[in-house]
N, C-alpha and C positions, 0 to 999 in steps of 0.2 A: 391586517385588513386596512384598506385605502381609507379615509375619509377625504371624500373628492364633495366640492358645492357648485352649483350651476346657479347661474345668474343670467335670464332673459331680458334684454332690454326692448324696450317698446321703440326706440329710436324715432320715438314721436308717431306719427303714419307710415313711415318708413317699413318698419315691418308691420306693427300691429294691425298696419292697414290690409293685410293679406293673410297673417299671420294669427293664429288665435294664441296669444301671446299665454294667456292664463290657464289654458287647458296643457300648451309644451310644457310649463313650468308644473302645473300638477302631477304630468304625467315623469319628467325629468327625475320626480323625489322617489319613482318606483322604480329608475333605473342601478342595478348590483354597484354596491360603491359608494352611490350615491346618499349622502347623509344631511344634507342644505339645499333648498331649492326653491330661490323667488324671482320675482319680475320688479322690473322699475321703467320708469318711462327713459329717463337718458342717464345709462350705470356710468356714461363718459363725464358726465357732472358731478362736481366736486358733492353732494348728498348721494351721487350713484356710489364714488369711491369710497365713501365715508362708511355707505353699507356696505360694503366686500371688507372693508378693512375689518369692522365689527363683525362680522360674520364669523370670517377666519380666526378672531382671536373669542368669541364665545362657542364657536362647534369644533373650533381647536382643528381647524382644517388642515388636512397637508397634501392639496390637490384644490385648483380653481378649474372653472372651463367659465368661459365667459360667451354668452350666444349673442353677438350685436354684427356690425359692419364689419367690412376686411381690416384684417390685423396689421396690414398699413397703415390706418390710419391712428390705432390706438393699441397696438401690443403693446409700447412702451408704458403707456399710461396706464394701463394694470398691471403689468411687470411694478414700475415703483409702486404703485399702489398695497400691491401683494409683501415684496421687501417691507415695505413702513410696517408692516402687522406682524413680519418673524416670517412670511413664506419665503421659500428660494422662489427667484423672479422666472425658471426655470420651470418651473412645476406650476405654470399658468397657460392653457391654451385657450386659443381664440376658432369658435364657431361659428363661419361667416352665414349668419340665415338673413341676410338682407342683399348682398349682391351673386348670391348663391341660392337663394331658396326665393325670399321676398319677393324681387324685381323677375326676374323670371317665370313665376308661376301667378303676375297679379292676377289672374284670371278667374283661377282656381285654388281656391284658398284651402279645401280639403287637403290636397293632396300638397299643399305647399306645408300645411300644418302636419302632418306626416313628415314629409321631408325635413323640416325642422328638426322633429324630434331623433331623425337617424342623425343626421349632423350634429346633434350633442350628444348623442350615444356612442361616436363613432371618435368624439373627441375625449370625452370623457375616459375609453379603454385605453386611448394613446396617453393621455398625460397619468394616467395610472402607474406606468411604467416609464415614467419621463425621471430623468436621473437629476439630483439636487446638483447643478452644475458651480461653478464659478467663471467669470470671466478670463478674456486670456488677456494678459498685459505684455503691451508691447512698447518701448524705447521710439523716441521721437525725434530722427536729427531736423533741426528747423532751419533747414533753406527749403524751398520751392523752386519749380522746374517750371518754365514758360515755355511752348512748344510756338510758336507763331509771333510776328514782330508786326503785326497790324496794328487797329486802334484799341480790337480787345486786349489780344496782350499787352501794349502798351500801359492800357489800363492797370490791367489785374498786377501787372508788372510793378508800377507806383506806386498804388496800395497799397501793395506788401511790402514796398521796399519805407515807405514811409512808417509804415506800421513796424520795422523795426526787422525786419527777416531779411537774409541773403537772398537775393533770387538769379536765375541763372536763365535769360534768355535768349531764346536759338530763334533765327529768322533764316530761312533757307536762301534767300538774296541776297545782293550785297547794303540792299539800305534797311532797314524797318520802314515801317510809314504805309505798308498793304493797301488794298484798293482805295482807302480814302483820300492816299495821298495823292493819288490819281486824278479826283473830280477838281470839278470847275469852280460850283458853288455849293450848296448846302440847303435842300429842302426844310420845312418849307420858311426859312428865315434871309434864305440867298446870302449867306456868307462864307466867309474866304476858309476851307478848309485846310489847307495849310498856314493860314495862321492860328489854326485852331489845333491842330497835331502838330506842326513844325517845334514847337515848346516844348510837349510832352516828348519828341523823339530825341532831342538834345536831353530832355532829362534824363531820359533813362540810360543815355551813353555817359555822363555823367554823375549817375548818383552813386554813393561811395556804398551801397547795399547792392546794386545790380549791376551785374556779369554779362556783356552784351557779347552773344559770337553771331555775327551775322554771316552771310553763304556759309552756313553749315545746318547738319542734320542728325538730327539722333540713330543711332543706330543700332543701340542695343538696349534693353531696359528688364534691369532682375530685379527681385527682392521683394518689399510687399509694403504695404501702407505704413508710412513714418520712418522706411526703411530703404529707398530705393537705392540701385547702383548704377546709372547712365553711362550711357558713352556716346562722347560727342565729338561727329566728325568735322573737322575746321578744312572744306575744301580748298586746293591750292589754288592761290591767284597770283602766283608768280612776283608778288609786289610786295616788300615791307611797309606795311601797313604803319608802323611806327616811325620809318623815315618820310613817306609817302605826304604829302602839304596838300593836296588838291588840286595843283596847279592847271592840270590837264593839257599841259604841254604832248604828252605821249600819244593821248589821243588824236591829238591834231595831223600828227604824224605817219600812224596807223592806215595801210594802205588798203585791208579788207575790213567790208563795210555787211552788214547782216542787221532784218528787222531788228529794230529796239524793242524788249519786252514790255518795260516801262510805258513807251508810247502806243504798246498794242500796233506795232507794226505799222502805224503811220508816218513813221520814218526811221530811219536806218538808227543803227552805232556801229563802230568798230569795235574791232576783236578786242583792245585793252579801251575800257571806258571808263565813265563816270555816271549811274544811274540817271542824276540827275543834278542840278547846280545845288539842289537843295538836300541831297543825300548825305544821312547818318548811318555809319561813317561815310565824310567827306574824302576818299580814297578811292585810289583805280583801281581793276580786276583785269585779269586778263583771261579769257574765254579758253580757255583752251583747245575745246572742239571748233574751233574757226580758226585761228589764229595759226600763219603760212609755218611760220618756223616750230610751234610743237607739232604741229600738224605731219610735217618735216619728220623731225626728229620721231615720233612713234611708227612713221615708215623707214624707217632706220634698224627699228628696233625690231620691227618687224619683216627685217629681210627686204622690204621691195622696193628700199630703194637705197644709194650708194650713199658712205659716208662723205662730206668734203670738208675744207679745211676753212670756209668762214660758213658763217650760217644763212641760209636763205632770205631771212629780215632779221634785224634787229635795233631796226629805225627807233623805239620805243625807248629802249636799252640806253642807243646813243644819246639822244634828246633827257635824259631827267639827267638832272644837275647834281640830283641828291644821293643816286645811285641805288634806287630805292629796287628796281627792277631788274631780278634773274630767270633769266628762262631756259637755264640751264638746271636749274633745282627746283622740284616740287617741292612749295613748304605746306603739304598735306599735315595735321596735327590729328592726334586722338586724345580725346579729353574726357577723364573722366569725373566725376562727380556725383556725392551721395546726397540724396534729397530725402523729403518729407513726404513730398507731397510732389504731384504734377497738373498743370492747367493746360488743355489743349483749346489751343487758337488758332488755326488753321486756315481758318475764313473760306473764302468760297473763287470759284472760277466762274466763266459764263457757258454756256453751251456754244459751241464750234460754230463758226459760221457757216463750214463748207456739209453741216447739218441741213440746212437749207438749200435743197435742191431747186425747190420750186421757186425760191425766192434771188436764185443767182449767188447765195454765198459761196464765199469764196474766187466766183467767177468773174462777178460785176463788179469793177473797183470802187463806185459809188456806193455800193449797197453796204453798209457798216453796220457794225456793235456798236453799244449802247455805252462804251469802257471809250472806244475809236474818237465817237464823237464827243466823251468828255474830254479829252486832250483835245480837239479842235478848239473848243469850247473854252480852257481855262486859258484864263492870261501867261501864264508859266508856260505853256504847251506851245509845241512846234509852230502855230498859225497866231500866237500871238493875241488870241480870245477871237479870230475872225475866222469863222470854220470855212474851209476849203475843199473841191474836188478832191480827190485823191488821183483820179484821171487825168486834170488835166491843172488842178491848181484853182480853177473860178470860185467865185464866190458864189453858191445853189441860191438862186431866188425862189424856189421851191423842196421844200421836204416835209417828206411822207413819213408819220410813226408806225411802226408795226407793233402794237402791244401782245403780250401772253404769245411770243414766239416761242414754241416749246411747252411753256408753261400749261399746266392745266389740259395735260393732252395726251389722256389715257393711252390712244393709239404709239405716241412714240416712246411710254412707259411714264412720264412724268406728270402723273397727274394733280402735282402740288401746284397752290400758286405761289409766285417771287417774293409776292408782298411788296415788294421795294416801285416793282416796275412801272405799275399807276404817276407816283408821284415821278419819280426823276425823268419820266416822257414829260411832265407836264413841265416844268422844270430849266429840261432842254428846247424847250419849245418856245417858253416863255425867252432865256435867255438868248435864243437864235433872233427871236423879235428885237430884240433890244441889240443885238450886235448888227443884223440887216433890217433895216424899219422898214424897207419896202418888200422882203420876203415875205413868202405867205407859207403857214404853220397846219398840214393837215395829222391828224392821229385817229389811226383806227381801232378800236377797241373793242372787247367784250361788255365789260359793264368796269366802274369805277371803285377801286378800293382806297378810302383815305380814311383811314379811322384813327391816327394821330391825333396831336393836340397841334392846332393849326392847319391840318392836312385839305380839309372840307373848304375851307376858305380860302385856302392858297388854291386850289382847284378852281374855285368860282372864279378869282381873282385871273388865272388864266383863262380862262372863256370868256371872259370882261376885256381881255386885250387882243381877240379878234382870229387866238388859235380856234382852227375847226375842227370840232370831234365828231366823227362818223364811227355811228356803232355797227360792227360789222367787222369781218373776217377780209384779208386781204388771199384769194384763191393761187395768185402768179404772178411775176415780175417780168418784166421782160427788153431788156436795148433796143432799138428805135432805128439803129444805124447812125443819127443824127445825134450822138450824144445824148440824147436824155432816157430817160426810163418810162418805160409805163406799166401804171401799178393796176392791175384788174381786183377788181373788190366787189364789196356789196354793204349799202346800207338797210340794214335790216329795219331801223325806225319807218322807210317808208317804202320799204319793198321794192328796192330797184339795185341792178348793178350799179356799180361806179367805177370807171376808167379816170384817171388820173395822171397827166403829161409829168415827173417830176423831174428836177436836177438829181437829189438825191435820197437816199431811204434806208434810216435809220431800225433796226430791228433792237425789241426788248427780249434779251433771249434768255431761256431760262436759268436760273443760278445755280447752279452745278456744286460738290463739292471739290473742296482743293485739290489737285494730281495727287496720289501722293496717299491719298485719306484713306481706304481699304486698306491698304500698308500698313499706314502706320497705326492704324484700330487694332490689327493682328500683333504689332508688334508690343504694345502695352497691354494687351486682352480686354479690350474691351469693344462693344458693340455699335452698329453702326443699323440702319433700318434698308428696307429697301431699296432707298434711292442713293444709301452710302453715304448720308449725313449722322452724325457720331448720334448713339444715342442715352437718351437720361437713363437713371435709374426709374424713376414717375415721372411724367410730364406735370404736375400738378403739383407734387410734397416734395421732391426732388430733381429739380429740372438742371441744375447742374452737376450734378454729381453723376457717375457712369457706376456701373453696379461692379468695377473693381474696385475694392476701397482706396481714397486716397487720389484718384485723380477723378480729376473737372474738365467739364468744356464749356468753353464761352465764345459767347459772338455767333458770326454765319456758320463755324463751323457745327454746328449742332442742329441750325434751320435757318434760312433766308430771313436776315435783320435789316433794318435801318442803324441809322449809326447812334439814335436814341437806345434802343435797345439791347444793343449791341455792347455800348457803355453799362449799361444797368448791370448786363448778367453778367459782365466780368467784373465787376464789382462785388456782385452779390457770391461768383466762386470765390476770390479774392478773399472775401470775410470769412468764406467756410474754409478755405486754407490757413488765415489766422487761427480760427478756433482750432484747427486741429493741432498746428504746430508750437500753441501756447498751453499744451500741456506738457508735462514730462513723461508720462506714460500714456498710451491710447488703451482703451478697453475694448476687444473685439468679444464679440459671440459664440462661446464656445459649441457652439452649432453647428458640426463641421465633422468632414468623415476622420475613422481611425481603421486601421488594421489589424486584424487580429493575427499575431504570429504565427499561433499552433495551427493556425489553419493557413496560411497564404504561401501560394507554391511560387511566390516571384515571378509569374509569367510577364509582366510587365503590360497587361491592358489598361490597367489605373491609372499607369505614365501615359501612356499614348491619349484617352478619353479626357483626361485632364486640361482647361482649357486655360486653367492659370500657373501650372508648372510646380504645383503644392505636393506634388507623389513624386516620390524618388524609391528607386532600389535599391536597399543595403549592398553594395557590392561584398560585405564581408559575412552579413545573417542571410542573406538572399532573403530578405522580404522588404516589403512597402513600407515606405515610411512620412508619414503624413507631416509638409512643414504647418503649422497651426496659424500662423502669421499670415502664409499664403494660403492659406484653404477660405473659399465663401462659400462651402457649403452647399453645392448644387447636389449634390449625388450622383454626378455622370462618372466618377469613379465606381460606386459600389453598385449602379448600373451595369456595369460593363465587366465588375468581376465575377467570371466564370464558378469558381470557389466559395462565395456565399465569404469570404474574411473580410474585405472591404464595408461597412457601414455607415452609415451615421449617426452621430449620437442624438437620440430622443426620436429618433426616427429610423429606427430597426426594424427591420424585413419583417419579425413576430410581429411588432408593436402595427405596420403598414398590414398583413395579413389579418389582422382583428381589426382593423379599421374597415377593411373591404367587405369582413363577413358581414360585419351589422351594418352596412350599407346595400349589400345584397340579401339580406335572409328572408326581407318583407317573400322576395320574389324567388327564392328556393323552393 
């Protein structure tokens, strides 16, 4: 016979305030099984634990149920609590009556206090038949895996590599340094971000812990937390990068010319380039999708067109001195590498221009992203920090912001806001002033978001310098004939349209996640929300970690950051990668499905439902075979198996079937 104890916590007004905390707990000591049964105001306080611990070791318990808040926030905390006293931490469940009974029935406390008492009734028959488990230990190789060469990774990259671990970072371009290395200035302190990343990105191509492959991409990822097996694709750039100086002789030479990605299309590069003068690595690439003679050469390959006996260009070739460049040999690599652990940095994109119909993107060449005119903007950038027509070259004496383009706009599905967008209009507005003193700065807006440290006052400070902000929606854009633009709008502060003659018009669009991100969430198994930004395990207790164990996300790629932020959370993965990979063995849950042989006829639905690749078929027993490493335990395996042999341990079909009766019997 069981001796199972229940213990009601009051969680202050939390539940008692709905909850007749003293009557479940009377009634709790007449449920079969049940042989302990009291209340305390918070059992999560070290005098709650102190009484579970004395309980268990005077009624000689070997069954807990604990009735308080969701077992997120404190299974662990009676789990050791239970261990300290001789229970297995196993044969402890958690009965949520505060965000399950409580919060939902404040109304009606009858019937909340009823519901109570099934939800410890219903937990109690489950841990009755809960198996005394042990932990699964799992080997830990200590390198970490960086997915993205922005400011996050960057970061998280340093950290670790400081802290004493191998780390191995993939940036799919040719430089690191992601959209930061992009801006001009830096909210809300106005300084030089590139001398503020430029440091960290030489770092990391030199520190003797980190593995820098940049334009390349992961492309395959097995095995399971402290265990992984990567492979990583090193795209061909036709260049030896190890003979390669920088010199950028080739590209001078280079006779097809295609947008710059870097510059966001405000001026060209050639097919063999140089990202930028300040590009880590300092080395050329050569495009191959542009570029006349591979171009050539794969219509060779492909029948449609003739061989000949010199090649179509190879001005690039001729010109290096060092002989660094063949375009004759793809030096394509696959690299592989065992990690620990994996940090996704990914960052973020902007929403299309040519999204805006009504506002001429795409069509109007004045009308720009928010990315466009930071390169007009910075000193480094094509204009030299004096932002220019894209039409026609002038210097705009007038422009117009368009804020929450995108943003916050249920109809075209994104109903988040950027966060970022408020401050870096103000920002750009402020610095347009100061590069043209006689321009004039208008921005149209919703309402203001600055809730940084600084943010508020940097805001004031721009409306003190003569930018005008019109609260209001801009309806349509429209060419003039005459070269200018006019922007039809409305200011809602005093209930009037507004028509607005400008040079140019700047849209804040909204932040997107990276190309690439559905992809690559599929390819590690992990999740991603609505909008296809990665997502946490909890937004709250766990905001970086993804509910496969063992990989993180930092920075935009998880939600629209500033670059305070952005630093913070790869940081804050960075230190949950240390913790993990400075043990020798990791403990996982043995909480996780098995198969039962006598019964499993190998149909293979467990493989197919399985979303982390933990079920495999005996090709020699013809049955399922559960990897334990890779299992977390959802139960879409034993879901899905037709045969009833699939399960889970402590969570058995019987064990779930007597949890549903005493959940329904009130009403049978």
């Amino acid at each position: 016979m069981a001796r199972i104890g229940v213990f009601v916590c009051h969680c202050g007004r939390n539940i008692a305030g709905t909850v007749n905390v003293l009557e479940v707990a009377e009634k709790a000591r007449k449920i079969k099984d049940v042989v302990f049964a009291t209340n305390y105001v918070f059992m999560c306080s070290d005098p709650g634990q102190q009484l579970l611990k004395r309980s268990i070791e005077e009624h000689k318990l070997d069954g807990v149920v604990v009735a308080c808040c969701t077992p997120t926030l404190h299974h662990s905390t009676f789990r050791n609590a239970a261990s300290q006293a001789g229970l297995n931490q196993f044969r402890v469940e958690i009965a949520n009556i505060r965000e399950q009974v409580a919060w939902p029935h404040e109304h009606d406390k009858e019937i909340a206090t009823k519901k109570a008492l099934r939800v410890i009734e219903a937990a109690v028959k489950k841990v009755k038949y809960n198996l005394a488990l042990e932990p699964v230990k799992v080997p830990v190789t200590r390198r970490a895996l960086i997915i993205g060469g922005g400011i996050a990774g960057i970061q998280a990259a340093i950290d670790l590599a400081e802290g004493g671990y191998e780390v191995y970072l993939v940036e799919r371009t040719p430089t690191v340094g992601g959209n930061m290395f992009r801006l001009s200035e830096t909210f809300p302190t106005l300084d030089c971000p590139q001398c503020i990343i430029t440091p960290k990105m030489n770092q990391v191509a030199h520190h003797p812990n980190i593995h820098l492959y940049t334009y390349s991409e992961v492309i395959e990822v097995s095995g399971f937390v402290g265990n992984f097996k990567v492979k990583i694709r090193k795209k061909s750039t036709y260049v030896d990068w190890d003979k390669c100086t920088g010199c950028g002789d080739c590209t001078q030479v280079c006779p097809v010319k295609v947008p710059s990605e870097f510059e966001r299309g405000v001026v060209t590069r050639h097919a063999i380039y140089i990202p930028n003068e300040q590009a880590v690595p300092l080395v050329a690439t050569v495009d191959e999708n542009v570029c006349a003679e591979l171009r050539y050469q794969r219509r060779v390959k492909e029948g449609k067109a003739k061989p000949r006996s010199k090649p179509v260009c190879s001005r690039c070739v001729e010109v290096c001195e060092v002989g660094a460049i063949d375009l004759t040999h793809p030096n394509e690599e696959i690299i592989e590498v065992d990690v620990g652990a994996i940090i996704v940095a990914t960052g973020f994109d902007l929403l299309p221009l040519d999204f805006f119909e009504e506002y001429g993107g795409g069509k109007i060449k004045d009308v720009v992203d928010a990315l466009q005119f930071e390169r007009l903007l910075a000193p480094s950038g094509p204009t030299d920090g004096v932002p220019r027509r894209l039409s026609d070259g002038k210097v705009p004496k007038r422009v117009v912001w368009i804020q929450c383009a995108g943003s916050r706009d249920p109809e075209h599905g994104m109903a988040y806001c950027s966060r970022v967008c408020c401050m870096y209009t103000a920002k750009q507005a402020l610095l347009y002033k100061h590069a043209v003193p006689d321009g004039e700065a208008y921005i149209f807006y919703i309402d203001i978001r600055s809730n940084g440290k600084g943010y508020e006052e940097f805001v004031q400070r721009v409306r003190e310098e003569g930018i005008i902000y019109l609260r209001g929606k801009v309806a349509k854009i429209a060419e003039d004939g005459n070269g200018k633009l006019r922007v039809f709008g409305s200011d809602t502060l005093v209930g009037k349209p507004v028509e607005i003659e400008a040079d140019m018009v700047v849209l804040s669009p909204a932040m997107i996640p990276a190309k690439g991100a559905r992809e690559l969430a599929s390819l590690l198994r992990i999740g991603t929300d609505e909008y296809g930004w990665f997502k946490e395990a909890h937004l709250k207790l766990r905001p970086v970690e993804t509910v496969t164990s063992g990989i993180f996300i930092a920075g935009a790629a998880h939600f629209p950051k500033d670059i305070t932020d952005t630093v913070s959370q790869a940081s804050g993965a960075a230190s949950k990668v240390q913790a993990l990979l400075s043990r020798q063995f990791l403990e996982r849950e043995p909480l996780i499905a098995e198969a039962d042989p006598e019964v499993c006829a190998g149909c293979g639905y467990c493989v197919n439902a399985c979303s982390y690749s933990a079920v495999q078929i005996d090709p020699i027993q013809k049955v399922a075979k559960v990897n334990e490493a890779l299992c977390e335990g959802c139960g879409a395996c034993a879901a899905a198996c037709p045969s009833g042999a699939m399960s889970l341990r402590n969570l058995t079909k019987p064990q779930v079937m007597q949890m549903i009766e005493v959940m329904t019997s009130e009403y049978a």
